[in-house]
C-alpha positions in Angstrom: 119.5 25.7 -130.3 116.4 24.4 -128.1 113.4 23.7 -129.9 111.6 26.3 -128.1 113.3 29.3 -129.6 112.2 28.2 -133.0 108.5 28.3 -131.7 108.8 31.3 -129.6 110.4 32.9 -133.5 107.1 31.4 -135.4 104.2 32.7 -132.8 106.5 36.4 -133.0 106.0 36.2 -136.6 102.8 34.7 -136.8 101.3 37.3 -134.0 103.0 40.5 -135.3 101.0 39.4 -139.5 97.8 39.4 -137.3 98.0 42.5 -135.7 99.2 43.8 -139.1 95.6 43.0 -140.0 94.0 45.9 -137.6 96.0 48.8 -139.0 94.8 48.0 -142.5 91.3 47.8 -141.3 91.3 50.7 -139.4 92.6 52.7 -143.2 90.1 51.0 -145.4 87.1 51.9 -143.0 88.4 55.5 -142.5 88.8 56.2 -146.6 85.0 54.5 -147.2 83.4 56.6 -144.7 85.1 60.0 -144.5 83.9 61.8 -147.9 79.8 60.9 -147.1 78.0 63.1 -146.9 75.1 62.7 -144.1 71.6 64.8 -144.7 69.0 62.8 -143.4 69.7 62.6 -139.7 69.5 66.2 -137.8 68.1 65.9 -134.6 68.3 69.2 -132.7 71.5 69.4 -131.0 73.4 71.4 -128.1 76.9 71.8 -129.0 78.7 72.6 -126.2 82.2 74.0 -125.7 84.5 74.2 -122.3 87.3 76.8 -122.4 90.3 78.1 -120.1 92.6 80.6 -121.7 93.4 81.3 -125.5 94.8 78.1 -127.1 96.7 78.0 -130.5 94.8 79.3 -133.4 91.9 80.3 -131.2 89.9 82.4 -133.1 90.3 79.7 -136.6 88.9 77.3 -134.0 86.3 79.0 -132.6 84.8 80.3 -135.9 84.8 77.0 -137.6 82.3 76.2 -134.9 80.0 78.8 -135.6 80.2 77.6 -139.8 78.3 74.5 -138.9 76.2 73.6 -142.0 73.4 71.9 -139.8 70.3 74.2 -139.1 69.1 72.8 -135.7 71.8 73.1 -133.5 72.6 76.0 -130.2 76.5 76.6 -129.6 77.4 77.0 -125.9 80.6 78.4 -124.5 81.6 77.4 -121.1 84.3 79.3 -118.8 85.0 79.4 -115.8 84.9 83.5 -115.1 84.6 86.3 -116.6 88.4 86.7 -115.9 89.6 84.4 -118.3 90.8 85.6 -121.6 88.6 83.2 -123.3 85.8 85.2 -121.9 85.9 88.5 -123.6 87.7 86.7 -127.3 84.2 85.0 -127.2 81.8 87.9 -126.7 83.7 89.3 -129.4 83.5 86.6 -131.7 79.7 86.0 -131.0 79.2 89.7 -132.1 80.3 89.2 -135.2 80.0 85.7 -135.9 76.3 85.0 -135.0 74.5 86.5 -137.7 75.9 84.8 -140.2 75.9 81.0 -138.4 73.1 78.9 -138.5 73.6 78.5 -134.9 69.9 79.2 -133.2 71.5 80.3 -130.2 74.5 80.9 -129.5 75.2 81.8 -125.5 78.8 82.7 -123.4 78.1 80.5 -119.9 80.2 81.1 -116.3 80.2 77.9 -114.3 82.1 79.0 -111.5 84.9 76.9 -110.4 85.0 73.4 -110.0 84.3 71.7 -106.4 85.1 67.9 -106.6 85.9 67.1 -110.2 87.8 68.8 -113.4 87.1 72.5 -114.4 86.4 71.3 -117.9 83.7 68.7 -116.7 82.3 71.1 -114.2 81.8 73.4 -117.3 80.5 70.8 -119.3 78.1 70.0 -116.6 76.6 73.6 -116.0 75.8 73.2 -119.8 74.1 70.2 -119.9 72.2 71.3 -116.8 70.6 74.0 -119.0 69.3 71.8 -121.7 65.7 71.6 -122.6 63.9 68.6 -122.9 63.7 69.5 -127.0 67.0 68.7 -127.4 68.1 64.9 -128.7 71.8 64.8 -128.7 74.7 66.7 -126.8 77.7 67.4 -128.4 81.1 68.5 -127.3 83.6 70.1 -128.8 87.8 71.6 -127.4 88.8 74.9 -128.0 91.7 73.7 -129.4 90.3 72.0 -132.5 89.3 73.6 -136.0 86.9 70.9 -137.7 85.1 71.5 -141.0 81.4 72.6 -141.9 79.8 69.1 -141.7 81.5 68.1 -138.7 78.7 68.0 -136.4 76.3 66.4 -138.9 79.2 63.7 -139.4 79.5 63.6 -135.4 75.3 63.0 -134.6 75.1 60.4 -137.4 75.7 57.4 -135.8 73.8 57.9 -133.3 70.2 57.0 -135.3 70.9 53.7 -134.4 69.9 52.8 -131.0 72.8 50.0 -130.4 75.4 53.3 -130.8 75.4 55.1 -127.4 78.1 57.5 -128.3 80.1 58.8 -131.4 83.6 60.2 -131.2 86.5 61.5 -133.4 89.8 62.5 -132.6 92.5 65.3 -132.9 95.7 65.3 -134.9 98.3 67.6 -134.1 99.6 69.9 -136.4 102.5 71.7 -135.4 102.4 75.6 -135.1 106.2 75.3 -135.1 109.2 72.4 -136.7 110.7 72.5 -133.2 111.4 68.4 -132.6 109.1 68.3 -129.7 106.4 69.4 -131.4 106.8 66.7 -134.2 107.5 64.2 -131.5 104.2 65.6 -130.3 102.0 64.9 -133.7 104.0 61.4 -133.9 103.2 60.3 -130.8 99.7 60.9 -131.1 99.4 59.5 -134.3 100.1 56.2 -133.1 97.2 56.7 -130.6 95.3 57.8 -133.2 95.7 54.6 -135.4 93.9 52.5 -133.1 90.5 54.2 -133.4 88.0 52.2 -136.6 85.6 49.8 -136.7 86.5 47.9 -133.5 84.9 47.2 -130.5 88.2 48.6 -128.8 87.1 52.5 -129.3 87.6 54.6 -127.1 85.6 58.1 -126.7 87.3 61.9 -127.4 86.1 64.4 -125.3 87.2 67.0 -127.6 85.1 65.9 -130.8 82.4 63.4 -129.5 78.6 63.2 -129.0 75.8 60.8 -127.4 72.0 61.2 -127.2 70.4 63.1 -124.1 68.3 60.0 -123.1 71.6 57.4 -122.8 73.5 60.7 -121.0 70.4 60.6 -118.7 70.3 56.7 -118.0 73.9 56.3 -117.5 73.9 58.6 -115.4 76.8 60.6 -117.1 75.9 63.5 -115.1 76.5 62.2 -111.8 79.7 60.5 -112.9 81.4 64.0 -114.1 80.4 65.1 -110.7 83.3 63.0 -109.2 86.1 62.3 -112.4 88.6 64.3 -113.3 87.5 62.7 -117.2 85.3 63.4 -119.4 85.6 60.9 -122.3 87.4 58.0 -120.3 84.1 58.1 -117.6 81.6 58.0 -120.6 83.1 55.6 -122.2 83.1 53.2 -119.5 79.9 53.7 -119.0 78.8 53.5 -122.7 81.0 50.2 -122.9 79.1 49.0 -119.7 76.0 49.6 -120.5 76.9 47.1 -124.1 76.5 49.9 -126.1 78.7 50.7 -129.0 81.4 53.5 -129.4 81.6 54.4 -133.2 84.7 56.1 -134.3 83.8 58.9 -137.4 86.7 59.3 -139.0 85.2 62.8 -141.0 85.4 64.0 -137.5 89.5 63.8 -137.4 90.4 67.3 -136.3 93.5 69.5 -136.9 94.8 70.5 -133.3 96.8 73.5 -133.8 100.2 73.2 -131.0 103.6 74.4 -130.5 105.2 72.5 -127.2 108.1 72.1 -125.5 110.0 68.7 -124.5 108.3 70.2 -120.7 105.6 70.6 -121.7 105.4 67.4 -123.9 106.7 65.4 -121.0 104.0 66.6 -118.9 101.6 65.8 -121.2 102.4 62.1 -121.8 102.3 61.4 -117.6 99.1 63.3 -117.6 97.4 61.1 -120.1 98.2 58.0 -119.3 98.0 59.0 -115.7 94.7 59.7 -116.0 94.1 56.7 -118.4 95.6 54.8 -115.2 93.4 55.8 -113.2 90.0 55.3 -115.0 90.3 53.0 -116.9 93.2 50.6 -115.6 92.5 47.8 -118.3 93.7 49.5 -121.2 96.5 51.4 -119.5 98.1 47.7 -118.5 97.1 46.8 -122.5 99.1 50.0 -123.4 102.0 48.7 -121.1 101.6 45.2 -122.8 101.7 46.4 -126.5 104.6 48.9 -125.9 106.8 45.8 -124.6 105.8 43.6 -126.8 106.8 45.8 -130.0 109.8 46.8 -128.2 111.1 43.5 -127.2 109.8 42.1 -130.9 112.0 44.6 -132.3 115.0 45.1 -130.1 114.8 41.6 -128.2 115.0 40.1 -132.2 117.9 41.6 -133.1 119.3 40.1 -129.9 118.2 36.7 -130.7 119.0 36.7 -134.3 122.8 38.2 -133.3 122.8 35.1 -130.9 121.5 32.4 -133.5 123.8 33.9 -135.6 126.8 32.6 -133.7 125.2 29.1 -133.1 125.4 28.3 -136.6 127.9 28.8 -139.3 126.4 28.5 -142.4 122.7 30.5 -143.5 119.8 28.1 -143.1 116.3 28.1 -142.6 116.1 27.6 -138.9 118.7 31.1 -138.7 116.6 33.0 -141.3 113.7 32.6 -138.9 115.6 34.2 -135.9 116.8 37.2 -138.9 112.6 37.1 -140.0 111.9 38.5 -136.4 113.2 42.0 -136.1 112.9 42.3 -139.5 109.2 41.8 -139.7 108.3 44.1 -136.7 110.4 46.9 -137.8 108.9 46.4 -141.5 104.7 46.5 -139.6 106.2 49.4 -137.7 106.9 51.4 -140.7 103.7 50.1 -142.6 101.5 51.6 -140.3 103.4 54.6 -140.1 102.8 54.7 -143.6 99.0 54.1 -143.1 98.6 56.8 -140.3 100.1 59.2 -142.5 98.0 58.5 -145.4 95.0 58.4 -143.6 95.8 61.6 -142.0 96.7 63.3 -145.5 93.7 62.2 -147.1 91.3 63.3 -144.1 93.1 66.9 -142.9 93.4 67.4 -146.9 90.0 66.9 -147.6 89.4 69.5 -144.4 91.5 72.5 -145.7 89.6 71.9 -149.0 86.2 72.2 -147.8 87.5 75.3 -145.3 90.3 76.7 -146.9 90.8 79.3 -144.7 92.4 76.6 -143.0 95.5 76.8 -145.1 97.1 79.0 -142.8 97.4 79.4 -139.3 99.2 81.8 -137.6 101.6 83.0 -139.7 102.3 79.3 -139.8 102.7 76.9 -143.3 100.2 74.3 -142.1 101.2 72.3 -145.5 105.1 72.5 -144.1 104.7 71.6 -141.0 102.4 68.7 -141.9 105.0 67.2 -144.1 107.5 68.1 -141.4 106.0 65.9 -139.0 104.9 63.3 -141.1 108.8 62.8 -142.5 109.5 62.7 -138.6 107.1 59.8 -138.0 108.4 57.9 -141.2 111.8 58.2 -140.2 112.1 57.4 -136.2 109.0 55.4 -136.4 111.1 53.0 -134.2 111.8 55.7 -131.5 108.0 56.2 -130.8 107.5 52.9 -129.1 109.9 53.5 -126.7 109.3 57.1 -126.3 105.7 55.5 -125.5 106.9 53.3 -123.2 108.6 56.2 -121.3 104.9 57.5 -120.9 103.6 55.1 -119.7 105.8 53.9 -116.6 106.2 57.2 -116.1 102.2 57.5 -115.3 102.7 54.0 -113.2 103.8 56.0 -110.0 102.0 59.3 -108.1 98.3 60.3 -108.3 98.8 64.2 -108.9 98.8 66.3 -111.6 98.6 69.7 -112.8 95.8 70.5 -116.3 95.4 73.9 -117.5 97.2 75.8 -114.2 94.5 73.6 -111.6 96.1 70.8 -109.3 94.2 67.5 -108.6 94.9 64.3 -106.7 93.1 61.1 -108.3 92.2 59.1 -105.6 90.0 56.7 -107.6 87.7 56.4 -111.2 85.0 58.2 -109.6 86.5 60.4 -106.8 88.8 63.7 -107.9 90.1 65.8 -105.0 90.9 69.8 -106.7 94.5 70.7 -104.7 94.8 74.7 -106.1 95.1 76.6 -108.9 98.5 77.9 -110.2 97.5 81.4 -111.8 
């Protein structure tokens, strides 16, 4: 065989032990930092929350908001109308909920609907509008998260430090149901999940994230939502651009509560790397890059090693480095399928305890499902590459899409045309 084969083998090998090395990083720093407990930074903070409709395990969601062990912080619902269901859940949640949060105010807000960017950073925007200059850091919070008592202490933490300019967990999907897409669902994501640590490579969560009022202010954040159909993608840029850093807190790992469809999941996948695409098109072509190359690593190497194979008719080294290939990237694919899981145990277990109202959801064995979808990661842990893949190219053609029942063309990062609404 030509020489180059055997050097194309050794950089395979030597590149996929490398990137081995990020996974592992990414565990360590989420088991040394998850269980701290942080007292001695509480600015006064508005926590602010956009919602459309009644997700999944609504009212668990909602209240583990309001059980926020932090004294100096208001809680802010956004919605669009008073016609949406979300509406009237929360005026009856704030009823009974308020006098026993340590929420200082606690307030139900109508944007109106959105103009020339996303409902949800229209909403987000009539709430920071209404901030008053006592306030030191915004948070935001989804609807469709339940996070635990310190949460929001573990979510404002990082940002003491002037070099931070915003803070950000992330959501892990739990499935409501065992149906496949749903585990496909929590898989998937899981893998996304993974990437988040202490890296430079961060990237913010709209749903669980925060930054100080003064860096919102002098990015101009506000004026950026005005136009993006983003929330987290925008800021980050602009955090990243500014050379500030993104810190991923991995106490801030939330349970995300779904049951989906293979529609629905489908849709879902185009939308967010569609939208990934379009604002940020650097690390949509690295997610295009890392999909092939662990596809082609893995497949393309049982290829190559059938094909040395037949060039040689006795087992020697140069043949055992074709066989090392495939079976090295398969073997990094299950490791960090392995980690993920672990990680995601260890953090969502340490949840339920300090909530354990948390156990169940629904009706719903969180415990069973949890192991459901974690056996389903373990197992077709070489599917999810490809099923990425699928996502991805899938989000490489059109500039339309439809989020929470409202139509909008992407024209550009910073320029969001609103089609209709599908009520």
């Amino acid at each position: 065989m030509d020489w180059y084969y055997y050097i194309i083998a050794a950089v395979l090998i030597l590149s996929q032990l490398i990137f081995m090395w990020h996974p592992c990083r990414n565990y360590h720093y989420a088991l040394t930092k998850y269980k701290k407990q942080r007292l001695l930074y509480r600015p006064k903070t508005a926590l602010i929350v956009p919602c459309k409709g009644l997700d999944s395990a609504f009212q668990q969601n909602i209240t583990s908001l309001f059980n926020q062990d932090y004294e100096n912080y208001l809680l802010w619902f956004v919605v669009a109308d008073k016609e949406d269901p979300a509406f009237t859940a929360l005026c009856e949640l704030k009823n009974r909920l308020s006098q026993s949060s340590k929420a200082k105010d606690v307030q139900i807000l109508v944007a109106g609907p959105a103009q020339s960017c996303s409902q949800k950073n229209h909403n987000l925007l009539y709430g920071c509008q209404r901030v008053g200059s006592d306030v030191e850091v915004l948070a935001f919070a989804d609807s469709d998260i339940c996070v635990r008592s310190d949460w929001l202490s573990h979510i404002v933490y990082p940002l003491r430090k002037s070099k931070n300019g915003a803070a950000t967990g992330y959501r892990w999907y739990v499935p409501k149901k065992n149906n496949l897409a749903s585990l496909t669902l929590s898989a998937v994501n899981a893998k996304i999940a993974q990437l988040l640590g202490n890296t430079p490579f961060n990237q913010a969560w709209g749903g669980s994230m925060a930054i100080r009022v003064n860096v919102f202010r002098e990015l101009g954040i506000d004026k950026i939502w005005l136009k993006t159909l983003s929330d987290d993608l925008s800021l980050s840029y602009a955090v990243k651009k500014a050379r500030k850093k993104i810190v991923f807190v991995p106490a801030c790992l939330v349970a995300s509560y779904e049951s989906i469809t293979w529609g629905e999941l489908f849709e879902f996948g185009r939308r967010q790397f569609l939208i990934t695409r379009i604002s940020t098109p650097g690390t949509w072509w690295f997610g295009l890059a890392s999909s092939l190359y662990s596809i082609l690593g893995s497949w393309g190497g049982i290829v190559f090693a059938i094909y040395a194979s037949s060039q040689f008719s006795t087992l020697n080294f140069q043949l055992l480095i074709f066989i090392a290939v495939p079976i090295l990237f398969f073997t990094a694919q299950f490791i960090r399928a392995v980690l993920r899981q672990k990680m995601a145990y260890k953090l969502l277990n340490y949840e339920r305890q300090e909530t354990p109202a948390l156990s169940k959801v629904e009706g719903s064995d969180e415990r069973r499902t949890m192991k459901s979808a974690m056996v389903a990661d373990l197992l077709f842990f070489w599917l999810w590459s490809l099923l990425m893949l699928f996502f991805i190219i899938s989000s490489a053609f059109g500039r339309t899409l439809t989020w929470r029942g409202i139509k909008y063309k992407l024209l550009g990062p910073t320029q969001t045309i609103v089609l209709n609404k599908n009520q």
